[in-house]
C-alpha positions in Angstrom: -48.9 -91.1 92.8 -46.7 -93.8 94.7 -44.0 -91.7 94.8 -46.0 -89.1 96.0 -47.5 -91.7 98.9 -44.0 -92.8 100.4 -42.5 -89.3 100.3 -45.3 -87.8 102.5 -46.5 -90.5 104.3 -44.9 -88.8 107.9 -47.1 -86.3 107.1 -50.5 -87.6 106.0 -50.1 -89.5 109.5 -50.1 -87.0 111.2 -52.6 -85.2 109.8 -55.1 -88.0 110.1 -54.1 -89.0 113.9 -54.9 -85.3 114.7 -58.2 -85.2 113.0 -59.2 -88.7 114.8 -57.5 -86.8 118.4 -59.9 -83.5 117.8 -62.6 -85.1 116.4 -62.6 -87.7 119.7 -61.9 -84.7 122.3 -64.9 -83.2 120.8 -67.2 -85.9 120.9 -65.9 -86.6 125.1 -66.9 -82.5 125.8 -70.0 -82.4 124.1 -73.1 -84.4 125.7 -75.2 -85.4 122.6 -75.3 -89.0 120.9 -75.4 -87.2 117.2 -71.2 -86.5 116.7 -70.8 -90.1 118.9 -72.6 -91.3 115.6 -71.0 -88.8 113.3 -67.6 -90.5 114.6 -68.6 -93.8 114.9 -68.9 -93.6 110.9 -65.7 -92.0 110.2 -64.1 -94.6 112.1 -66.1 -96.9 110.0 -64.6 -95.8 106.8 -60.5 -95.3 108.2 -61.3 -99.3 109.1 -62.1 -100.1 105.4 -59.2 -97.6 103.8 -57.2 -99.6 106.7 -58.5 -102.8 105.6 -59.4 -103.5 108.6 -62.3 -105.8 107.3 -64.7 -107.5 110.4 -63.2 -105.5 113.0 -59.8 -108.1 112.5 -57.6 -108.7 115.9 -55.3 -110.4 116.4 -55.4 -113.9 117.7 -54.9 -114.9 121.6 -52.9 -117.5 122.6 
């Protein structure tokens, strides 16, 4: 599965930065708050498969 990983990691990032483009294109052209929430969660979980644990930043100096 590793293997699998490194060999098409190009393309599984590109496949995810589209989806988070068209999924934040839609939620600028349509007016309602419900796909602002939709996307607010799917962000939520790319953040923990990221690790991304308590919104980390890094430090300023």
């Amino acid at each position: 599965m590793l293997t699998f990983i490194i060999s098409h990691l190009d393309e599984m990032l590109i496949a995810i930065s589209s989806i988070i483009a068209g999924a934040s294109a839609l939620a600028a052209l349509t007016p309602t708050q419900k796909d602002d929430l939709f996307l607010m969660k799917v962000k939520k979980l790319i953040d923990i498969l990221a690790l991304n644990v308590g919104n980390a930043k890094p430090a300023t100096a």
